[in-house]
ZADO-1210 file (C-alpha; in nm, 4 decimals, padded with zeros to 6 digits):
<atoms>
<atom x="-04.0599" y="-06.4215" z="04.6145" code="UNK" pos="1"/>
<atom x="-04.3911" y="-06.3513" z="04.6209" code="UNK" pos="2"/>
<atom x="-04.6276" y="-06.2592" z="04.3221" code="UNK" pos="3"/>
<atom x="-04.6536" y="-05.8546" z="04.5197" code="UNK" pos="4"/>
<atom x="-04.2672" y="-05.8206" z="04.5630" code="UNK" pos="5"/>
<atom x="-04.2287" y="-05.9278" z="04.1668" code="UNK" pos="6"/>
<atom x="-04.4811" y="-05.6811" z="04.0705" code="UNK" pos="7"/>
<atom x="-04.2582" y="-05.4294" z="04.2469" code="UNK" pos="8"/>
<atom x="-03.9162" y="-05.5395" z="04.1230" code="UNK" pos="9"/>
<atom x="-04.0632" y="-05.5229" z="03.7410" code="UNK" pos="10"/>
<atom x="-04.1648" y="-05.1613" z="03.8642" code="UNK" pos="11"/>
<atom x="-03.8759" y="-05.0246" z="03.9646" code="UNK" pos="12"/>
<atom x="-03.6546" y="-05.1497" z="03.6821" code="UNK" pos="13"/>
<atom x="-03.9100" y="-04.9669" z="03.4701" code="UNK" pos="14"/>
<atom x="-03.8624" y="-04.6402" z="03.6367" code="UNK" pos="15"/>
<atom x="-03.5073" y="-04.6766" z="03.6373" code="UNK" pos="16"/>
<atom x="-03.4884" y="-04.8000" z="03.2515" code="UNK" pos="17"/>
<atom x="-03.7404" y="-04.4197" z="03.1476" code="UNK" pos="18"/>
<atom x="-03.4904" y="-04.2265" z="03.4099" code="UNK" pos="19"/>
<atom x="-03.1895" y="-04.3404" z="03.2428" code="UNK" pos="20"/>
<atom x="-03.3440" y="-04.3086" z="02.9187" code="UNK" pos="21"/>
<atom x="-03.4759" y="-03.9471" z="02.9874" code="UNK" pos="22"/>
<atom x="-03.1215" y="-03.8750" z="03.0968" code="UNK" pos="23"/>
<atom x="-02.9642" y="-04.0063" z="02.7545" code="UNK" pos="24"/>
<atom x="-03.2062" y="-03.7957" z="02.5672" code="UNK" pos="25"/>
<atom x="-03.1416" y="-03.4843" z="02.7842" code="UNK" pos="26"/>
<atom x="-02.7913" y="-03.5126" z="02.7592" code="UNK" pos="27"/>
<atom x="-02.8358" y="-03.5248" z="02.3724" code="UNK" pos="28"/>
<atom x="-03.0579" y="-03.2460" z="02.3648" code="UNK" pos="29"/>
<atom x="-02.7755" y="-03.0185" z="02.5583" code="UNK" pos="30"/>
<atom x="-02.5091" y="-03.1598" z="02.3455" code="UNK" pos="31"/>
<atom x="-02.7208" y="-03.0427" z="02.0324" code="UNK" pos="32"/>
<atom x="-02.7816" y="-02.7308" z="02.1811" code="UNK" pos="33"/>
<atom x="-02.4539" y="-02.6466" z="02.3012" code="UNK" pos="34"/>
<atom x="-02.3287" y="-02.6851" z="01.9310" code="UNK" pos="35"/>
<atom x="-02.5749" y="-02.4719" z="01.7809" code="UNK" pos="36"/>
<atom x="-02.5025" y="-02.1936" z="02.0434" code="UNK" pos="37"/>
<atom x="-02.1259" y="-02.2593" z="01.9114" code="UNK" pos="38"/>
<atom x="-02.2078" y="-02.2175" z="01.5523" code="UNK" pos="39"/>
<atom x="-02.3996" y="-01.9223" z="01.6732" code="UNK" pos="40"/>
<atom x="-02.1100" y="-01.7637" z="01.7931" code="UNK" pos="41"/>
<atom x="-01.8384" y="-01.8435" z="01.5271" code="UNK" pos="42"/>
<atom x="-02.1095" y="-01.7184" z="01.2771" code="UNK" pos="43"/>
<atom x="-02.0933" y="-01.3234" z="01.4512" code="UNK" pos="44"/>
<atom x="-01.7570" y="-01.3605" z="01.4680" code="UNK" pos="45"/>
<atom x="-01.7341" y="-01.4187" z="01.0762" code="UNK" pos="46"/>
<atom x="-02.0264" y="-01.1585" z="01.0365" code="UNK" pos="47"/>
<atom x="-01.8254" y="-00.9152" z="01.2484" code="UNK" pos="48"/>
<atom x="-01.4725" y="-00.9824" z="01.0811" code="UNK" pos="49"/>
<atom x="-01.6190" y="-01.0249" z="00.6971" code="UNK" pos="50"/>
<atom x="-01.8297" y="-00.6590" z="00.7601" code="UNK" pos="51"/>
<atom x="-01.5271" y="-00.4750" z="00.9322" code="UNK" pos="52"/>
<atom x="-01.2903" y="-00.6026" z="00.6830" code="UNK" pos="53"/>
<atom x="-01.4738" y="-00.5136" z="00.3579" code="UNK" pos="54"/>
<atom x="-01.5984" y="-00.1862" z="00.5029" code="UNK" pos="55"/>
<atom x="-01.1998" y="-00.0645" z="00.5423" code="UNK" pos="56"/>
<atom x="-01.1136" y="-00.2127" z="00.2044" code="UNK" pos="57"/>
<atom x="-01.3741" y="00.0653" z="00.0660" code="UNK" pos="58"/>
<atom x="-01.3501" y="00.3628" z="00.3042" code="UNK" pos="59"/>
<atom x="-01.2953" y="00.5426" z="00.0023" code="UNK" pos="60"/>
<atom x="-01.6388" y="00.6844" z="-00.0899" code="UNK" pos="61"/>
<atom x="-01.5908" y="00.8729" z="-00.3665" code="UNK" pos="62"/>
<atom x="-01.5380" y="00.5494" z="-00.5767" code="UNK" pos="63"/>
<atom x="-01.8927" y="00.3943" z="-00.6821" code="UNK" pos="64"/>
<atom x="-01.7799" y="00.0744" z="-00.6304" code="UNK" pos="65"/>
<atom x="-01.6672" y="00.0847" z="-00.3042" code="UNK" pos="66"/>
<atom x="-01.9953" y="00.2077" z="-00.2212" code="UNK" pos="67"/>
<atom x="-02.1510" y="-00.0719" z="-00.3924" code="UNK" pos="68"/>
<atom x="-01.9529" y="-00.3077" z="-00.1959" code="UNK" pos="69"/>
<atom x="-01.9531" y="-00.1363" z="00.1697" code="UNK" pos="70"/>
<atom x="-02.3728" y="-00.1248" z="00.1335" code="UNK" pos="71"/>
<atom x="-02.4647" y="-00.4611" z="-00.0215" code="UNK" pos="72"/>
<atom x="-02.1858" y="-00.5885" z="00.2298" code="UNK" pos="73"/>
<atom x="-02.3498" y="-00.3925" z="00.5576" code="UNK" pos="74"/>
<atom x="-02.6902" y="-00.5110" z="00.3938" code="UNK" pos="75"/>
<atom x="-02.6481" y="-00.8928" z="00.3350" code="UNK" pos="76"/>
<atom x="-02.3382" y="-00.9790" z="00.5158" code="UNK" pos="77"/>
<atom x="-02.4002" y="-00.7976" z="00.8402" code="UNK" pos="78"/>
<atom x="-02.7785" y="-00.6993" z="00.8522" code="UNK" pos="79"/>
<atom x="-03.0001" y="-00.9734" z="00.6845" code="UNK" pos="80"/>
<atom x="-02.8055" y="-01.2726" z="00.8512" code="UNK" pos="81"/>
<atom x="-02.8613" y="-01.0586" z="01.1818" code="UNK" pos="82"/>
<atom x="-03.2140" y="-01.0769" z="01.0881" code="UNK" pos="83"/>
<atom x="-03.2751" y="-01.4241" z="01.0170" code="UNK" pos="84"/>
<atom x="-03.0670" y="-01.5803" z="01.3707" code="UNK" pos="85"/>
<atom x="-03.2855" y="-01.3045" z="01.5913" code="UNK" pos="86"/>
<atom x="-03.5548" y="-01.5897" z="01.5821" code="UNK" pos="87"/>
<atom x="-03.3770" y="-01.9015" z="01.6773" code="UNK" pos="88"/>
<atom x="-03.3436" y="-01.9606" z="02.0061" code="UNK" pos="89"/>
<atom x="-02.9671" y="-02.0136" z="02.0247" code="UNK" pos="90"/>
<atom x="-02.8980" y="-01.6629" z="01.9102" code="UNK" pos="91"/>
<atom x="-02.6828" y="-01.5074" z="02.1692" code="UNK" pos="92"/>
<atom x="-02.7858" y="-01.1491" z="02.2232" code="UNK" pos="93"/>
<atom x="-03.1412" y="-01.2073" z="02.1514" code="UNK" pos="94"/>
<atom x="-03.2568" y="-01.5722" z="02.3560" code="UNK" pos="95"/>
<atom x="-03.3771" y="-01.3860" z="02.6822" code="UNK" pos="96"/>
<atom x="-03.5623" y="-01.1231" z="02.4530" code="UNK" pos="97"/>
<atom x="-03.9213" y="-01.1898" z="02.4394" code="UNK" pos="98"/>
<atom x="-04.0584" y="-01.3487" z="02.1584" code="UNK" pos="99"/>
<atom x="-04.2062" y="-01.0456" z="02.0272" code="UNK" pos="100"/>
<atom x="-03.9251" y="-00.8161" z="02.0906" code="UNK" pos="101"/>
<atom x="-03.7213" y="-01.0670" z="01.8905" code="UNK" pos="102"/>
<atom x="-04.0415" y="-01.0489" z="01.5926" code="UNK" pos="103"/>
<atom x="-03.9970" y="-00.6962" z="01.5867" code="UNK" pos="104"/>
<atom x="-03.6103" y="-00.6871" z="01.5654" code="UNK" pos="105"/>
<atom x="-03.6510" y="-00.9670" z="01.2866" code="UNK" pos="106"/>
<atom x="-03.8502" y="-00.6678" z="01.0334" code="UNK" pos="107"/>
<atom x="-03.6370" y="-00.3882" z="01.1490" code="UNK" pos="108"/>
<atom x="-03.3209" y="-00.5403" z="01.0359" code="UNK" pos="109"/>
<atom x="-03.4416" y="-00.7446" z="00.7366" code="UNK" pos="110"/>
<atom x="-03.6210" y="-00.3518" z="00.6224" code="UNK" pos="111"/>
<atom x="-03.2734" y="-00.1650" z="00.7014" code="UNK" pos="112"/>
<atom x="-03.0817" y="-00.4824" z="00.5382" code="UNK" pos="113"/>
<atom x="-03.2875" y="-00.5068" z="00.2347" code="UNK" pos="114"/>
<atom x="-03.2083" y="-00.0622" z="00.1822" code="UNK" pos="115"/>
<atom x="-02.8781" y="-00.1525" z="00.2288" code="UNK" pos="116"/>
<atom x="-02.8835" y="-00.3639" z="-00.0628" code="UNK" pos="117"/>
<atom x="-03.1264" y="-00.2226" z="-00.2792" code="UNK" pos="118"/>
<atom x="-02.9130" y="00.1260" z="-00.2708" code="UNK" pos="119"/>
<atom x="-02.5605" y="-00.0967" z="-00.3045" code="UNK" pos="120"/>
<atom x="-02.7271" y="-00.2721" z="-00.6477" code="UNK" pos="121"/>
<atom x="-02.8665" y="00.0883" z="-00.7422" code="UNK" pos="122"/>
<atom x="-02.5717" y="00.2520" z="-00.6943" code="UNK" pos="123"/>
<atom x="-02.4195" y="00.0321" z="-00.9609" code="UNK" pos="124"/>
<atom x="-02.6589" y="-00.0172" z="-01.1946" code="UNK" pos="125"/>
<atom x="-02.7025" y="00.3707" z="-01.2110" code="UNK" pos="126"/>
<atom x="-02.2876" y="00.3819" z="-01.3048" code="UNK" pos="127"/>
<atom x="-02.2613" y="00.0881" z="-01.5776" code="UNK" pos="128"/>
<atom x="-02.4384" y="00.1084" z="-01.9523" code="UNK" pos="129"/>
<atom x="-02.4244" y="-00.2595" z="-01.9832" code="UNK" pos="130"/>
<atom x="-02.6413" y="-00.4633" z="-01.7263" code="UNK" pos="131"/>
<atom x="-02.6948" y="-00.8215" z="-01.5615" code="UNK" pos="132"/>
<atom x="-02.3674" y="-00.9948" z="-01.7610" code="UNK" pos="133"/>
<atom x="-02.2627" y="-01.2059" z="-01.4846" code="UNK" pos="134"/>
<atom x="-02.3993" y="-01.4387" z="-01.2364" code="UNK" pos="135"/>
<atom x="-02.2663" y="-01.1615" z="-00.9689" code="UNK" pos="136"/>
<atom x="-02.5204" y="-00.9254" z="-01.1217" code="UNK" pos="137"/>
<atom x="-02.7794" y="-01.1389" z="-01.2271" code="UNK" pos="138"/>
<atom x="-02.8116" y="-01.3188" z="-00.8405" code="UNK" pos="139"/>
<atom x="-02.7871" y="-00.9221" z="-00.7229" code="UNK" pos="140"/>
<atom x="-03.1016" y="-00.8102" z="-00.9258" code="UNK" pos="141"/>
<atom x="-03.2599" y="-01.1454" z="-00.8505" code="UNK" pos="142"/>
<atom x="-03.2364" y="-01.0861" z="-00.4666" code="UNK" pos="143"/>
<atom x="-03.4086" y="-00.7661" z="-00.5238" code="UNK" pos="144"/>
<atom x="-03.6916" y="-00.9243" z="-00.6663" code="UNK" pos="145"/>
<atom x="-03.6920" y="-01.1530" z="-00.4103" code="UNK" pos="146"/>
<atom x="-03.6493" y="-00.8903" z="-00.1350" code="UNK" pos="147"/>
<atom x="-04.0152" y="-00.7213" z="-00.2687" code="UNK" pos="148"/>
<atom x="-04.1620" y="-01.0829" z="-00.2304" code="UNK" pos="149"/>
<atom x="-04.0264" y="-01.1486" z="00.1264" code="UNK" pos="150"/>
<atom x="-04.2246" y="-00.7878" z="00.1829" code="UNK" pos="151"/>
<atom x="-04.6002" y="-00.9184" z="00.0464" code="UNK" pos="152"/>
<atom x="-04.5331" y="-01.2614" z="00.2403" code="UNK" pos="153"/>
<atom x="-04.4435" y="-01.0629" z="00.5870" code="UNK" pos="154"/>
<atom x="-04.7011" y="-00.8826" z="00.6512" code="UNK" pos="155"/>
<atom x="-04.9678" y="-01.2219" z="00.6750" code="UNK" pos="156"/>
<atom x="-04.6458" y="-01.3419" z="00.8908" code="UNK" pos="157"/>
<atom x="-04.6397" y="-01.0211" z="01.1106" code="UNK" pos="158"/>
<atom x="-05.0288" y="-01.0274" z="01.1301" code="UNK" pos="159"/>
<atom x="-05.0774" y="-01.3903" z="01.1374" code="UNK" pos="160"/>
<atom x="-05.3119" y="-01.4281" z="01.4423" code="UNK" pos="161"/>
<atom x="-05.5427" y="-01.1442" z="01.3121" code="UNK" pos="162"/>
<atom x="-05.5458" y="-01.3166" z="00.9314" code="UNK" pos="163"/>
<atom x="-05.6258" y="-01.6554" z="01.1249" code="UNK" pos="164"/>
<atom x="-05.9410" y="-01.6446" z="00.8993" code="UNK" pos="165"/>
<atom x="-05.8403" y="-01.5236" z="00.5856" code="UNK" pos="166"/>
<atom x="-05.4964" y="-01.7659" z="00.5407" code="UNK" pos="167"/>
<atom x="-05.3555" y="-02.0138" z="00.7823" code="UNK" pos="168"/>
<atom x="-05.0656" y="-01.8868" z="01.0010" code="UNK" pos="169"/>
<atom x="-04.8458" y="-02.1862" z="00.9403" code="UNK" pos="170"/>
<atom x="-04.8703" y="-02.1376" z="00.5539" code="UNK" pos="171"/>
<atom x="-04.8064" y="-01.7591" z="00.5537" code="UNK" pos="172"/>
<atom x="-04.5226" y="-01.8140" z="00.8190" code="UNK" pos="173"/>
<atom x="-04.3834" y="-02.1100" z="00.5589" code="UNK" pos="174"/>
<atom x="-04.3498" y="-01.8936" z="00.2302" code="UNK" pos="175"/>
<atom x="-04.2268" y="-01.5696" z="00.4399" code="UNK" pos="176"/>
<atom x="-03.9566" y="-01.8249" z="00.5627" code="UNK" pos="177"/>
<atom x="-03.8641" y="-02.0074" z="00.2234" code="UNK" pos="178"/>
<atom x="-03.8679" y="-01.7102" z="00.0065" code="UNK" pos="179"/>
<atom x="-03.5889" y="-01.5427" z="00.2515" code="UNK" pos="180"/>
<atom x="-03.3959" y="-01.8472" z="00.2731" code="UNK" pos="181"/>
<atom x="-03.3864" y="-01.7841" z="-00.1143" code="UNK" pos="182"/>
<atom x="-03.3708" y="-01.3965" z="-00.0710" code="UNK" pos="183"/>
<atom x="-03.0476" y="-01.4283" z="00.1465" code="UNK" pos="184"/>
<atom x="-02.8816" y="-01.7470" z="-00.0293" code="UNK" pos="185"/>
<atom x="-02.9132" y="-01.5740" z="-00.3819" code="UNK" pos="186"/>
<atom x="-02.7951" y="-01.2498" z="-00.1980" code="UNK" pos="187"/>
<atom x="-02.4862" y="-01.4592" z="-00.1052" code="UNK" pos="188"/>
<atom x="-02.4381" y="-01.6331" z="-00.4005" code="UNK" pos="189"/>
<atom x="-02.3978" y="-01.2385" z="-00.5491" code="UNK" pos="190"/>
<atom x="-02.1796" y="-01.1440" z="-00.2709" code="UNK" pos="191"/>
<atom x="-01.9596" y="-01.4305" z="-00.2968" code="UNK" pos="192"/>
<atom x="-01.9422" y="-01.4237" z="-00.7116" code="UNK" pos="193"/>
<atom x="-01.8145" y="-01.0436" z="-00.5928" code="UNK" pos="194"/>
<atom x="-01.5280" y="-01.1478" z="-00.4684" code="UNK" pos="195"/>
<atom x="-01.4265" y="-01.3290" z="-00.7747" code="UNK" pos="196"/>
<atom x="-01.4131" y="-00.9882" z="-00.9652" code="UNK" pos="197"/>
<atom x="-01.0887" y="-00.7671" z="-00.9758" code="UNK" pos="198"/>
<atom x="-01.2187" y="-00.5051" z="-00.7223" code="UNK" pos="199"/>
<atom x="-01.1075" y="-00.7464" z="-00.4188" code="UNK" pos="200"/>
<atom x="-00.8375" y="-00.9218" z="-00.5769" code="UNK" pos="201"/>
<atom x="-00.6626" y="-00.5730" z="-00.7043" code="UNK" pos="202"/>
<atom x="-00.6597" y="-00.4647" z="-00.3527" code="UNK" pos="203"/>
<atom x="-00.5480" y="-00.7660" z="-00.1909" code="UNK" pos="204"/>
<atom x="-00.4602" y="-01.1089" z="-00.3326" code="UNK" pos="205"/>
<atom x="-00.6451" y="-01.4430" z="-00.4957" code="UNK" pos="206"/>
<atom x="-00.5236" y="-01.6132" z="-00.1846" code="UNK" pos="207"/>
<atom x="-00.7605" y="-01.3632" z="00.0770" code="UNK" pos="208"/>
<atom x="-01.0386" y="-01.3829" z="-00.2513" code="UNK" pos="209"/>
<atom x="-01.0171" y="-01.7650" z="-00.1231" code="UNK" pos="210"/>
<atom x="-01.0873" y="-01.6964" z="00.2402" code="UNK" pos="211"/>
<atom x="-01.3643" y="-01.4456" z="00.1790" code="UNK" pos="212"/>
<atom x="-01.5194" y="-01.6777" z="-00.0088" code="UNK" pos="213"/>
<atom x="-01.5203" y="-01.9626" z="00.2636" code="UNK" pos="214"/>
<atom x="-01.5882" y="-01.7141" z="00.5616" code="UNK" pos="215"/>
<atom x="-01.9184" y="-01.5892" z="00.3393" code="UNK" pos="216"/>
<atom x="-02.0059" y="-01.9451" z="00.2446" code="UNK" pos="217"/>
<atom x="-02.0032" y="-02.0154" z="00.6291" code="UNK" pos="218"/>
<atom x="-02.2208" y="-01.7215" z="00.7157" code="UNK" pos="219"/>
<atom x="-02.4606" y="-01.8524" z="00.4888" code="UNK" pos="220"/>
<atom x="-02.4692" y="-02.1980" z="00.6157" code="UNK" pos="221"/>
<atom x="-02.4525" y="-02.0818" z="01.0298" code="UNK" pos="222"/>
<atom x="-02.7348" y="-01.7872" z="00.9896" code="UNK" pos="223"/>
<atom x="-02.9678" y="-02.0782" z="00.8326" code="UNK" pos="224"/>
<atom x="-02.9504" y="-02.3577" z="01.0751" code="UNK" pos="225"/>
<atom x="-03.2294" y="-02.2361" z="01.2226" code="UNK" pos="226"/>
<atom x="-03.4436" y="-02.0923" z="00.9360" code="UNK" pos="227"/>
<atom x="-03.4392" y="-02.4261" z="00.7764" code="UNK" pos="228"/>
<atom x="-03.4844" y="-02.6109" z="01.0683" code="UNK" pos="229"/>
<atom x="-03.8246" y="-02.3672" z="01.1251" code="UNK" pos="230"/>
<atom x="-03.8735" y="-02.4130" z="00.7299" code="UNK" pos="231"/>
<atom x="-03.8947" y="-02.8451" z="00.7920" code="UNK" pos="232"/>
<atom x="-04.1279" y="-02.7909" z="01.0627" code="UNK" pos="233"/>
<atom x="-04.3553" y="-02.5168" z="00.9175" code="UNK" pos="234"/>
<atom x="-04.4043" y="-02.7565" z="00.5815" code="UNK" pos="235"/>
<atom x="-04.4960" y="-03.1210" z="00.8483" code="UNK" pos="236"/>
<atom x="-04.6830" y="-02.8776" z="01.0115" code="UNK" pos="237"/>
<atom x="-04.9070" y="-02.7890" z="00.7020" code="UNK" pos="238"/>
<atom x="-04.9404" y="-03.1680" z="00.5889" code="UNK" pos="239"/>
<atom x="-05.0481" y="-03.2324" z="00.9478" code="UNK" pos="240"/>
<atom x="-05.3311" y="-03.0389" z="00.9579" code="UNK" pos="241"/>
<atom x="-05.4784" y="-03.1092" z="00.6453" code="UNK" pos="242"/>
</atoms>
């Protein structure tokens, strides 16, 4: 065999060794994808099931605490996870939107979702004399706080490209992004301590206590896949370009 015909053998095992090696890493890459796109889905199932559940368990109005519990539900549960997954790309009803579209979605639920919840601790607070005695209301009224600081961090998000001078995009877009990760966890952490107080259990049992615990715990974990994954990449991108 001559030195030419070597030359060519060597060259087309390479080309076959980076197809089947491309291949490998696209099939990975769809695997991945196709289980986020899963979790996606059982997440606005949960959403969907969790909402409509707790909303009929307090159709009755006229009670303050089913009010409290049918807005801080409709404004954690249902609207700020809807919020947060309208910018990952996996998101069901929102991956052909354009990016935009989807940016301006994002603010319009977390703004309803955070009146939701501000009016469902208000509510509340306005009915009770004694205040912030358990880690239910203490994560509520800590969410709050943390809902006013998603607001000052949003705007440099929203407007990043025009405040390219003034603060780096990747920084603003990192605290926006961490503070509601702990907005929406603490929110959860409220909503789920919720359930462990008599309202849920007198109208139902310990047993379905149990299971709203583990659906809400879910929601929480599913809706952040892709904040956190956004979060990691935000912070290497900040080292990076230093």
């Amino acid at each position: 065999m001559t030195n030419q015909q070597i030359s060519k053998s060597v060259g087309l095992e390479s080309s076959l060794t980076s197809v089947e090696s491309t291949s490998s890493d696209s099939s990975g890459c769809n695997f991945w994808q196709t289980v986020l796109v899963l979790c996606n889905v059982i997440n606005h199932v949960l959403v969907l099931l969790t909402t409509g559940y707790l909303a009929y368990l307090s159709r009755d109005l006229s009670n303050v605490t089913n009010l409290h519990v049918l807005l801080c539900t409709i404004g954690y549960v249902l609207l700020m996870s809807e919020a947060i997954v309208t910018l990952t790309g996996e998101n069901v009803w929102s991956r052909k939107l354009t990016r935009r579209s989807n940016s301006h979605l994002h603010w319009i639920l977390q703004v309803l979702g955070a009146a939701f919840s501000i009016a469902g601790v208000y509510v509340m607070y306005a009915q009770r004399r004694q205040h912030f005695r358990s880690v239910h209301a203490l994560a509520g009224i800590a969410s709050v706080g943390a809902i006013i600081g998603i607001f000052f961090t949003g705007l440099p998000a929203l407007f990043a490209g025009r405040l390219r001078k003034v603060v780096r995009p990747v920084i603003g877009k990192f605290f926006h992004n961490f503070l509601g990760i702990l907005c929406f966890v603490v929110g959860m952490v409220s909503q789920i301590h919720g359930y462990k107080k008599g309202w849920l259990i007198r109208q139902t049992s310990s047993e379905v206590s149990m299971v709203m615990i583990v659906t809400t715990a879910m929601i929480t974990v599913f809706s952040l896949i892709g904040s956190l994954r956004s979060l990691w990449e935000q912070f290497k991108g900040h080292f990076k370009c230093r």
